[in-house]
ZABA-828394 format. One record per residue: residue in one letter; z, y, x of N, C-alpha, C, O, CB in turn; residue number from 1. Coordinates in steps of 0.2 Angstrom, whole numbers, plus 5000, padded with zeros to 4 digits. Glycine has a CB too. Example, Ala and Ser with C-alpha at 12.3 -4.5 7.8 and 13.67 -1.06 7.14 Angstrom:
<nodes>
   code   n.pz   n.py   n.px   ca.pz   ca.py   ca.px   c.pz   c.py   c.px   o.pz   o.py   o.px   cb.pz   cb.py   cb.px   pos
      A   5039   4972   5066    5039    4978    5062   5039   4984   5066   5042   4983   5071    5045    4978    5057     1
      S   5035   4989   5064    5036    4995    5068   5039   5000   5064   5040   5006   5067    5029    4997    5070     2
</nodes>
This chain:
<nodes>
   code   n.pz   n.py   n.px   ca.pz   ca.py   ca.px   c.pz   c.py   c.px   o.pz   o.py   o.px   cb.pz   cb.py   cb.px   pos
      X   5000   4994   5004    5000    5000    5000   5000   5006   5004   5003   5006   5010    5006    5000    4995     1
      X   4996   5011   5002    4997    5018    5007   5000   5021   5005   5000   5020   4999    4993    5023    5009     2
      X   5004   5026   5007    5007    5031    5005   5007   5037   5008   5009   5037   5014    5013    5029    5005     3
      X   5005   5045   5004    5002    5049    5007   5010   5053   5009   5014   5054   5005    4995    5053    5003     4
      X   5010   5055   5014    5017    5058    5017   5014   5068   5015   5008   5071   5015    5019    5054    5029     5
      X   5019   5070   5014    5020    5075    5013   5025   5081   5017   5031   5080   5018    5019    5074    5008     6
      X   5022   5089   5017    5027    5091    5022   5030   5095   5018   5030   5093   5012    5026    5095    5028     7
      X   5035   5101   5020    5040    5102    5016   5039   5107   5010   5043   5109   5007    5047    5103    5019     8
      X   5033   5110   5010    5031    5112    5003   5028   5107   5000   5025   5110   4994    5026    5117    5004     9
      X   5027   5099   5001    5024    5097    4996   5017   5094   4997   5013   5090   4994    5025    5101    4991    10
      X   5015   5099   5002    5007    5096    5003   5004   5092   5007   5006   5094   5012    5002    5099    5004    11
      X   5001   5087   5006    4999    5081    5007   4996   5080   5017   4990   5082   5020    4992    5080    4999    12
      X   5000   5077   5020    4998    5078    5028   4995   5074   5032   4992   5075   5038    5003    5079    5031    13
      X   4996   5067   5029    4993    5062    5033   4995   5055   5027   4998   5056   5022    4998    5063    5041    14
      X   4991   5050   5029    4993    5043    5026   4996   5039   5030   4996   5040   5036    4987    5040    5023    15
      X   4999   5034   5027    4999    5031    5031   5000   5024   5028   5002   5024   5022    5003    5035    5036    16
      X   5000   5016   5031    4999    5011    5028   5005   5004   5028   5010   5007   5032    4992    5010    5030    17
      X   5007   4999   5027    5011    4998    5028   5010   4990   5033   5014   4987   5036    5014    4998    5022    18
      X   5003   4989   5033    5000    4982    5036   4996   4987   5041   4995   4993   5041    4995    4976    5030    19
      X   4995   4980   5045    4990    4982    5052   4984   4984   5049   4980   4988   5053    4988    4975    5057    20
      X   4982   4982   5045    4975    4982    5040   4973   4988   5037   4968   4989   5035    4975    4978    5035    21
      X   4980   4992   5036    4980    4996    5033   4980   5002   5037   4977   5007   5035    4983    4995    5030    22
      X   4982   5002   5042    4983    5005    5049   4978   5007   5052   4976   5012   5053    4987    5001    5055    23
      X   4975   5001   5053    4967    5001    5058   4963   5003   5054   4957   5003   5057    4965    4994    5062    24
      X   4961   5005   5044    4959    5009    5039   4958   5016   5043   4954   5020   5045    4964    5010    5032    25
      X   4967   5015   5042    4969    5024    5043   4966   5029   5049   4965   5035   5050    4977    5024    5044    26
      X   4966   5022   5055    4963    5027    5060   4956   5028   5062   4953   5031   5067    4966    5026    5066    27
      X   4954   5024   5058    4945    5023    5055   4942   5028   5052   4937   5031   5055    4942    5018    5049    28
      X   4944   5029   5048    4944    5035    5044   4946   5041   5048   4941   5043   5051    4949    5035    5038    29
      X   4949   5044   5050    4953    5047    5055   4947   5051   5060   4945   5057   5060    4958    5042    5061    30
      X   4946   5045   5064    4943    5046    5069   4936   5047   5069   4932   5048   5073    4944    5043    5074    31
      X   4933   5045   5063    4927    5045    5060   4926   5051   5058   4921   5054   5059    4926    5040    5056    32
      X   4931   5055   5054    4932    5061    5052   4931   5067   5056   4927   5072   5055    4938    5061    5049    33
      X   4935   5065   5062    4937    5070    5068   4929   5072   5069   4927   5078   5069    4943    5067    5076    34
      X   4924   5065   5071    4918    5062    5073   4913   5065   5071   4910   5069   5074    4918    5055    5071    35
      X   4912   5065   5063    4907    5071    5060   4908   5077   5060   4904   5082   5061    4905    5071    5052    36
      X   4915   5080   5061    4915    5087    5061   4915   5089   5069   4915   5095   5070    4921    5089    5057    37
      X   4914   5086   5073    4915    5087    5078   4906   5089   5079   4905   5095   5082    4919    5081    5081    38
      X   4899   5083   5078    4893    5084    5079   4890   5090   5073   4886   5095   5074    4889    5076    5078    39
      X   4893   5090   5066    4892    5095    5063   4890   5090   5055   4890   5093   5050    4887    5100    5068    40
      X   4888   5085   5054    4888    5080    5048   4891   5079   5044   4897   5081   5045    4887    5075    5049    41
      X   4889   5077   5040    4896    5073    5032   4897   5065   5036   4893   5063   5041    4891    5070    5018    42
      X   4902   5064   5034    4905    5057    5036   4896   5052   5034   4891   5054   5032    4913    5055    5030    43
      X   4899   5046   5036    4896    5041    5033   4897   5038   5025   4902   5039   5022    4896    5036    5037    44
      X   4893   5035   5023    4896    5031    5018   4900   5026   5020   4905   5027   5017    4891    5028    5014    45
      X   4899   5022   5023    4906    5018    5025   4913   5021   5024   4916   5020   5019    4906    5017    5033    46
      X   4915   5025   5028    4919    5032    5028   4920   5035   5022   4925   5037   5020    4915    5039    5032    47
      X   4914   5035   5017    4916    5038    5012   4920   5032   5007   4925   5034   5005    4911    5042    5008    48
      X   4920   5026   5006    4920    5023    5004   4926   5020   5005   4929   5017   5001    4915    5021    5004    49
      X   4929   5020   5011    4936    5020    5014   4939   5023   5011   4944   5022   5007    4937    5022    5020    50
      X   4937   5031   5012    4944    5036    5010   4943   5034   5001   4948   5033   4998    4942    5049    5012    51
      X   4937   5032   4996    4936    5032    4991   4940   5026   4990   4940   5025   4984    4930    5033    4990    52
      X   4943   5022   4994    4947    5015    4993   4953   5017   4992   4955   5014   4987    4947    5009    4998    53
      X   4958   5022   4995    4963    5026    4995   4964   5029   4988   4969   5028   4984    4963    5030    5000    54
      X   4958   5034   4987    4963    5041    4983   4960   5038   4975   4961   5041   4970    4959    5052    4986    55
      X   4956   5032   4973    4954    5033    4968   4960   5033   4961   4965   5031   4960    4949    5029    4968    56
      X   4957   5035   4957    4963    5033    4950   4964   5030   4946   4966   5031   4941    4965    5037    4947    57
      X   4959   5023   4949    4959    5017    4945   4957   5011   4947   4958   5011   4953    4958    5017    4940    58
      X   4955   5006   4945    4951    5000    4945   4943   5002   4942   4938   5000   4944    4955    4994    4942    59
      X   4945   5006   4936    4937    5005    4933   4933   5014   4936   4927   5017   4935    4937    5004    4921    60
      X   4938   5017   4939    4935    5023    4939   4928   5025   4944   4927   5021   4948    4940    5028    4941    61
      X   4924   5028   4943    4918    5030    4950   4921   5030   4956   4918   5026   4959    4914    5038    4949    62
      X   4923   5032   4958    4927    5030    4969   4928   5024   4968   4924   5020   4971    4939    5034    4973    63
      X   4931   5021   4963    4935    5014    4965   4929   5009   4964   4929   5003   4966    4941    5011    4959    64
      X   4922   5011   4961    4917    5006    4959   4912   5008   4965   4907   5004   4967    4914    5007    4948    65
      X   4912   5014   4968    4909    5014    4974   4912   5012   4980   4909   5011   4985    4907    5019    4974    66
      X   4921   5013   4982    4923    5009    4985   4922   5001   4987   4921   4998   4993    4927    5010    4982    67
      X   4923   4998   4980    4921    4990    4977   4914   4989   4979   4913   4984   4983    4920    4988    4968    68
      X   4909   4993   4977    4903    4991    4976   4899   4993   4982   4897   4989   4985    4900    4994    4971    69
      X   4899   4999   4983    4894    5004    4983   4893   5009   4980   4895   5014   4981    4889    5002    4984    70
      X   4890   5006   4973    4888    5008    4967   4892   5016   4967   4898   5017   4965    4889    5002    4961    71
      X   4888   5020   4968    4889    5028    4968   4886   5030   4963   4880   5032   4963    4887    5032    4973    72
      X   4890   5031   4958    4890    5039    4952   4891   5046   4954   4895   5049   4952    4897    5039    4947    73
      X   4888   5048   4958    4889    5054    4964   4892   5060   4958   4898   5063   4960    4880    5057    4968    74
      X   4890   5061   4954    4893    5066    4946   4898   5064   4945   4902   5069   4946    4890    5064    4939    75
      X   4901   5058   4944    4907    5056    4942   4910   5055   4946   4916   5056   4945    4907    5051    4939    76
      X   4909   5053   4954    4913    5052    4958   4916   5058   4962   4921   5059   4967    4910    5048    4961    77
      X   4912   5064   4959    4913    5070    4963   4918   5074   4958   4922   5079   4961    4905    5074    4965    78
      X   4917   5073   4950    4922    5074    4944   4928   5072   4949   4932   5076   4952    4920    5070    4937    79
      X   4929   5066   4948    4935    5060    4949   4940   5065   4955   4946   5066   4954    4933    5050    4953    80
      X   4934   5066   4960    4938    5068    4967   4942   5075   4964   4948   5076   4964    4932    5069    4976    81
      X   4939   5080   4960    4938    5086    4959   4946   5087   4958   4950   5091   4960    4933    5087    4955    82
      X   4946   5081   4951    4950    5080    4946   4957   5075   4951   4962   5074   4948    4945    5075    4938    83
      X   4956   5073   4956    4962    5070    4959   4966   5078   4965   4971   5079   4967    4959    5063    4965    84
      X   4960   5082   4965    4962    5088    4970   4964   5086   4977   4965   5080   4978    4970    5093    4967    85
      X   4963   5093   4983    4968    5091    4989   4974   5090   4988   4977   5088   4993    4968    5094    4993    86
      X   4976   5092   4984    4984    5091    4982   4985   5082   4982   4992   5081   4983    4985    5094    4972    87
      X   4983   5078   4982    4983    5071    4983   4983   5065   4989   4986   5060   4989    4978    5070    4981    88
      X   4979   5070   4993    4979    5066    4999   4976   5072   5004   4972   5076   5002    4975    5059    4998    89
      X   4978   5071   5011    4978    5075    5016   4968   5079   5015   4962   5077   5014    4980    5069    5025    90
      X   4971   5084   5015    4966    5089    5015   4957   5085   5018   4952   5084   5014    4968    5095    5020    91
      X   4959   5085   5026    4954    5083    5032   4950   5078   5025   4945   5080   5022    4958    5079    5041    92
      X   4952   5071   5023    4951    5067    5018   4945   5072   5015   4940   5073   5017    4956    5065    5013    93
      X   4951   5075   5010    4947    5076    5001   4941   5080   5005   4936   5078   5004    4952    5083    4993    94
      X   4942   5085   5010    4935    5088    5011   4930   5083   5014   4924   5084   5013    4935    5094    5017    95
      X   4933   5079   5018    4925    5075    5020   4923   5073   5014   4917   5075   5013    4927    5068    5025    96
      X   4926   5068   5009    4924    5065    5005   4919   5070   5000   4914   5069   4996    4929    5062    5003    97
      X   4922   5076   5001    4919    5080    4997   4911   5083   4998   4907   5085   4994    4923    5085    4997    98
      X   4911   5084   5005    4902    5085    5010   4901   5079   5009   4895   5078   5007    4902    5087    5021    99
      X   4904   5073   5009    4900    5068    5008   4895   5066   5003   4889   5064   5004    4902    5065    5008   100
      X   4901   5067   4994    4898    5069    4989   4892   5074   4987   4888   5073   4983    4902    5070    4986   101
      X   4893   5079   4991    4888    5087    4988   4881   5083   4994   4875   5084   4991    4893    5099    4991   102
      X   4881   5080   4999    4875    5080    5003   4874   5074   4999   4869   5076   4996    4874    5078    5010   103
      X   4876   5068   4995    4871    5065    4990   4870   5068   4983   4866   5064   4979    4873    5060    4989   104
      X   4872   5073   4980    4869    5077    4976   4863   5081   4977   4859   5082   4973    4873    5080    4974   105
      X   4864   5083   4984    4856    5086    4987   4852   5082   4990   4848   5083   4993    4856    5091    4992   106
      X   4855   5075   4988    4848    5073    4991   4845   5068   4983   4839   5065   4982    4850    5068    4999   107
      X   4851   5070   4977    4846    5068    4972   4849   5060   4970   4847   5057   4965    4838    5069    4975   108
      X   4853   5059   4974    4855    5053    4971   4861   5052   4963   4868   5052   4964    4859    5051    4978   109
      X   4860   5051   4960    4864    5049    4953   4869   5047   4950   4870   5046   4944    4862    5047    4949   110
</nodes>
């Protein structure tokens, strides 16, 4: 299970997991993140689909069925994230995931 740690106003700083498996997620994501912003890109889908394994808010929602799947509702999944806020999970996250979503909206994907 993850659990997003938070500092003392309340906002969301880091994750962190309770299994090795969950650990070596966390620093995947991480350094993958650090990774696109660093060349100047959105994450990968891999990457998105990580953080989209974390913050979704269900089993049947759009993150969780592109988590599961692939299968991207880029509309819905970009609603879902919208509708979960940064308030949810460490910022660096919700923004990647968020360039990730808006570059498949420009590129037309549904």
């Amino acid at each position: 299970m993850y659990t997003i740690q938070r500092n003392e106003g309340g906002m969301p700083v880091s994750v962190t997991g309770e299994t090795p498996n969950e650990q070596r997620l966390i620093r995947r994501v991480e350094a993958a993140i650090r990774h696109a912003a660093k060349v100047g890109v959105p994450i990968s889908r891999d990457t998105a689909r990580l953080i989209a394994s974390v913050i979704h808010e269900g089993s049947s929602s759009a993150l969780a069925q592109f988590a599961g799947t692939g299968h991207l509702q880029v509309r819905d999944a970009h609603t879902e994230l919208f509708d979960t806020g940064p308030d949810d999970c460490p910022i660096e996250w919700w923004r990647a995931l968020d360039r990730y979503l808006s570059k498949e909206v420009d590129n037309g994907t549904s």
